[in-house]
C-alpha positions as protocol buffer text, in pm:
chain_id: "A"
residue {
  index: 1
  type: UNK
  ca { x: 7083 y: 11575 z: 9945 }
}
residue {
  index: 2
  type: UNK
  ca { x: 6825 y: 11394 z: 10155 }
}
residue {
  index: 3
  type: UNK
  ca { x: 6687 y: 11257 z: 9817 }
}
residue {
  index: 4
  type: UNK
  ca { x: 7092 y: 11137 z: 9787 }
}
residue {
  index: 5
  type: UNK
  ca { x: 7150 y: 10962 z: 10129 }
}
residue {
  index: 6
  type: UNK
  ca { x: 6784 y: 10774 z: 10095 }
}
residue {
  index: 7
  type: UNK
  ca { x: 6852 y: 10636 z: 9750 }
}
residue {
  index: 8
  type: UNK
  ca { x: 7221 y: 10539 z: 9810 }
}
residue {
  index: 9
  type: UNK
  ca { x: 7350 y: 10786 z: 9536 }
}
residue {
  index: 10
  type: UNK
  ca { x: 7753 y: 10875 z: 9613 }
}
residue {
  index: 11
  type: UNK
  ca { x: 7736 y: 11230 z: 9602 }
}
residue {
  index: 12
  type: UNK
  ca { x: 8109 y: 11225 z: 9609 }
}
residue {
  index: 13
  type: UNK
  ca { x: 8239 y: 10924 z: 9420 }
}
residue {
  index: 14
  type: UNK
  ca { x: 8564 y: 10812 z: 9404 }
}
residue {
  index: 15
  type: UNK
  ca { x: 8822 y: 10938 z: 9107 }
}
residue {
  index: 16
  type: UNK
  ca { x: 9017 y: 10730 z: 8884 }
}
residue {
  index: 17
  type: UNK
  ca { x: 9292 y: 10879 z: 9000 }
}
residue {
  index: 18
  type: UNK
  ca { x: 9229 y: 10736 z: 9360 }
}
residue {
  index: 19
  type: UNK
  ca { x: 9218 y: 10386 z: 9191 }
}
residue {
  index: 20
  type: UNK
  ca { x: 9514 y: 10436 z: 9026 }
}
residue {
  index: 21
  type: UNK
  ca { x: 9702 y: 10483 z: 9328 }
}
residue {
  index: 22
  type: UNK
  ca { x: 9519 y: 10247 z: 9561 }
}
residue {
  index: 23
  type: UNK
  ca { x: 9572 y: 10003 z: 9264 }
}
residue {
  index: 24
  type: UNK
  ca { x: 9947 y: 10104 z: 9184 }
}
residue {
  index: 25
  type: UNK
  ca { x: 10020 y: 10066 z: 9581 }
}
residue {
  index: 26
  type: UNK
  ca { x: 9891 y: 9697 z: 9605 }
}
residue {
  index: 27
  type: UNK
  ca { x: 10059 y: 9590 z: 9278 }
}
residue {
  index: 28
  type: UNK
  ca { x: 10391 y: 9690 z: 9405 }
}
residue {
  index: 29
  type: UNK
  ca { x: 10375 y: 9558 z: 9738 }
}
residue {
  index: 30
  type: UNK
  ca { x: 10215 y: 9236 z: 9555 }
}
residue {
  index: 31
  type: UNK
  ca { x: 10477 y: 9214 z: 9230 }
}
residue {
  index: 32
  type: UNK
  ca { x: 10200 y: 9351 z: 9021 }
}
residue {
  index: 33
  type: UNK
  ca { x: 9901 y: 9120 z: 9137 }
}
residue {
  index: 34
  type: UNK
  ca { x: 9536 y: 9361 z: 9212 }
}
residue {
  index: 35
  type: UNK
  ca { x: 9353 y: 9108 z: 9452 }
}
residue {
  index: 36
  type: UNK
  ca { x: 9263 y: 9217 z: 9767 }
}
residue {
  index: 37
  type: UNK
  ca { x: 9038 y: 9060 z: 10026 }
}
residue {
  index: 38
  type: UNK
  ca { x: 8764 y: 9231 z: 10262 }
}
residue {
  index: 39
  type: UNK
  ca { x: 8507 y: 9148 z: 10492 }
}
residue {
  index: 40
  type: UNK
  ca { x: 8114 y: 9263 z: 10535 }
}
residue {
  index: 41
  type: UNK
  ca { x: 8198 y: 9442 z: 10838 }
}
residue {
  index: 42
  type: UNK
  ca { x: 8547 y: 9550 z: 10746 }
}
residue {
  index: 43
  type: UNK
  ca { x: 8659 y: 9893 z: 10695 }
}
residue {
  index: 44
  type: UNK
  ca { x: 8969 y: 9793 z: 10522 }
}
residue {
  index: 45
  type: UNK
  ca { x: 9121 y: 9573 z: 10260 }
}
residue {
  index: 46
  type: UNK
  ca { x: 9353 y: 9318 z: 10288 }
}
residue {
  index: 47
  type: UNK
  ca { x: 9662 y: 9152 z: 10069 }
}
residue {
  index: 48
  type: UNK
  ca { x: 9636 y: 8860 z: 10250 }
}
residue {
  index: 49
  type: UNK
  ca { x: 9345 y: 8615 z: 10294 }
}
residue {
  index: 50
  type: UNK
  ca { x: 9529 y: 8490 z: 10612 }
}
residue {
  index: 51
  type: UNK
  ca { x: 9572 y: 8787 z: 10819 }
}
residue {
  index: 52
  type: UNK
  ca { x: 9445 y: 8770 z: 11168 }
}
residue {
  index: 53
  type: UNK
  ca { x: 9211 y: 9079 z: 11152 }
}
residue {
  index: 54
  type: UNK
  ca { x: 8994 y: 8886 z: 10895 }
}
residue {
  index: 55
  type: UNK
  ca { x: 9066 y: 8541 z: 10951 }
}
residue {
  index: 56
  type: UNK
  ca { x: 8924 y: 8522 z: 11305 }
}
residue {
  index: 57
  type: UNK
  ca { x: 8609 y: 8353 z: 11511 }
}
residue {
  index: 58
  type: UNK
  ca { x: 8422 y: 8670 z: 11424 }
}
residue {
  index: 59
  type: UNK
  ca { x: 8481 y: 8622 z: 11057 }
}
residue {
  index: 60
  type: UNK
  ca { x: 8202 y: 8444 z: 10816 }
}
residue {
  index: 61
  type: UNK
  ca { x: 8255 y: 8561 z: 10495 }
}
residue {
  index: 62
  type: UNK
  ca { x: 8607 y: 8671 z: 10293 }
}
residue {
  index: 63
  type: UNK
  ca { x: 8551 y: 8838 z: 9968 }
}
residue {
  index: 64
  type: UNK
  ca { x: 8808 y: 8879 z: 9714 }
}
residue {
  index: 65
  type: UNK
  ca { x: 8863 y: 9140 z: 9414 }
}
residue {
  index: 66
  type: UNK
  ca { x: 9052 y: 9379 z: 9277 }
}
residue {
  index: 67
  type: UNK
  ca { x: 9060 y: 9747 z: 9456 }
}
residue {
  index: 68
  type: UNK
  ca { x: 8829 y: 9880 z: 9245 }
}
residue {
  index: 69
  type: UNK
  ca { x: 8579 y: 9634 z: 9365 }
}
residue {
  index: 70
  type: UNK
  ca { x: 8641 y: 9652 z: 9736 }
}
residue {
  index: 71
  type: UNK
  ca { x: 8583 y: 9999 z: 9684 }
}
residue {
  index: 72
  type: UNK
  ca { x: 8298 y: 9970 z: 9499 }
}
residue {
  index: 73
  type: UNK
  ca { x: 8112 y: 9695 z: 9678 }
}
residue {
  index: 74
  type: UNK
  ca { x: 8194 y: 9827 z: 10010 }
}
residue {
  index: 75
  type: UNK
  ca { x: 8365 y: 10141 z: 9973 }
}
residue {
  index: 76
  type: UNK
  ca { x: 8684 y: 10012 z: 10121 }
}
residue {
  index: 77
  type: UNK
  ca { x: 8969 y: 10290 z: 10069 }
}
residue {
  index: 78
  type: UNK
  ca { x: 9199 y: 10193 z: 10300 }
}
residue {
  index: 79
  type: UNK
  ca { x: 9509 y: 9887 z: 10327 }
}
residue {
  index: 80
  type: UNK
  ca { x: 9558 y: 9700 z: 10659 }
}
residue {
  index: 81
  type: UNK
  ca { x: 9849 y: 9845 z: 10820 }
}
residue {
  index: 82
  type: UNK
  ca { x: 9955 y: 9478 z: 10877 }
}
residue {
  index: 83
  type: UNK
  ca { x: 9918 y: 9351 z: 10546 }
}
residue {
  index: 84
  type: UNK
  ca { x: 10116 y: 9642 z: 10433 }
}
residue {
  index: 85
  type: UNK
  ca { x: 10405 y: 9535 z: 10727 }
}
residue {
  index: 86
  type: UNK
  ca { x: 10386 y: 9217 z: 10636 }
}
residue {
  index: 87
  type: UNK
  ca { x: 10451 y: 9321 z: 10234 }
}
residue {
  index: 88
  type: UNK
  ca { x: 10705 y: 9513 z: 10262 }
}
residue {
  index: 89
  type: UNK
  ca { x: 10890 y: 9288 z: 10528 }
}
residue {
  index: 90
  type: UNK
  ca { x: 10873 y: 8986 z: 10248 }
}
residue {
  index: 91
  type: UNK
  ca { x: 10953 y: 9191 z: 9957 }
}
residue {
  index: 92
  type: UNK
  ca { x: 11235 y: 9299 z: 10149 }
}
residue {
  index: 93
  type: UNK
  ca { x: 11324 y: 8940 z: 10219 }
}
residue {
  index: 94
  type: UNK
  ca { x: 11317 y: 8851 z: 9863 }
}
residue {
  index: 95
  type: UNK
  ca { x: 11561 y: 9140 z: 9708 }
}
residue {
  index: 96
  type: UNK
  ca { x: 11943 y: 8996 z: 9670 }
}
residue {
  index: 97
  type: UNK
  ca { x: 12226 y: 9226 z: 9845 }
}
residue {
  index: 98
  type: UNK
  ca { x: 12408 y: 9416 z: 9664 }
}
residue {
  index: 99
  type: UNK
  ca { x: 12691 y: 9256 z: 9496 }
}
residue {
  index: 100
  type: UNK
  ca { x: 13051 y: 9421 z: 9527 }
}
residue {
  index: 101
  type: UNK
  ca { x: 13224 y: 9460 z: 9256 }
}
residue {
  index: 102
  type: UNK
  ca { x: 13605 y: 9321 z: 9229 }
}
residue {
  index: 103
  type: UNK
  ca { x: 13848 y: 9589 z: 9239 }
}
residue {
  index: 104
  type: UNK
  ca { x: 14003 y: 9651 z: 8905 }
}
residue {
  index: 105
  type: UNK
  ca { x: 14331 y: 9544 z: 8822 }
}
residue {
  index: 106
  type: UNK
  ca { x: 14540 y: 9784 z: 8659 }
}
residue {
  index: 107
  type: UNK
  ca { x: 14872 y: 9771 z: 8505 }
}
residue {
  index: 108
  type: UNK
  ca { x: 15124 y: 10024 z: 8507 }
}
């Protein structure tokens, strides 16, 4: 194990089913689009390359990728809450009401 932590080896990597999901939540909150954005320092990723908790002062690199990637390069697991919000709130925006149906006519 100490061999493990010194050399950098994952000694519990991440499934493919954990991709999957990670992957399967982005592309529906994104209409089917895996790009995600990250920082060094971050500990999550984001759907937007505009969101305020990586596009700050403190911010001096944005890297881009699929999940897979942000996970691999930085093993990112987790969405920004707000990018999530802010997903859901547009997507929401973007689905047409219901339309009601005309009542029937019927002749007796």
């Amino acid at each position: 194990m100490i061999i493990a932590g010194a050399t950098g080896v994952d000694l519990n990597p991440p499934s493919i089913e954990q991709y999957t999901e990670q992957t399967a939540q982005v592309e529906s909150l994104t209409g089917g689009v895996n790009h995600v954005y990250w920082t060094k320092s971050g500990k999550s990723y984001h759907l937007y390359s505009d969101c305020s908790y990586i596009n700050s002062d403190r911010t001096t690199e944005i890297f881009e990728g699929t999940v897979a990637q942000s996970r691999e390069l930085k093993n990112i697991t987790d969405l920004c809450d707000r990018c999530e919000r802010r997903a859901v709130k547009e997507n929401e925006a973007t689905v047409p009401e219901a339309v009601e149906e005309a009542p029937v006519e019927t002749t007796e």
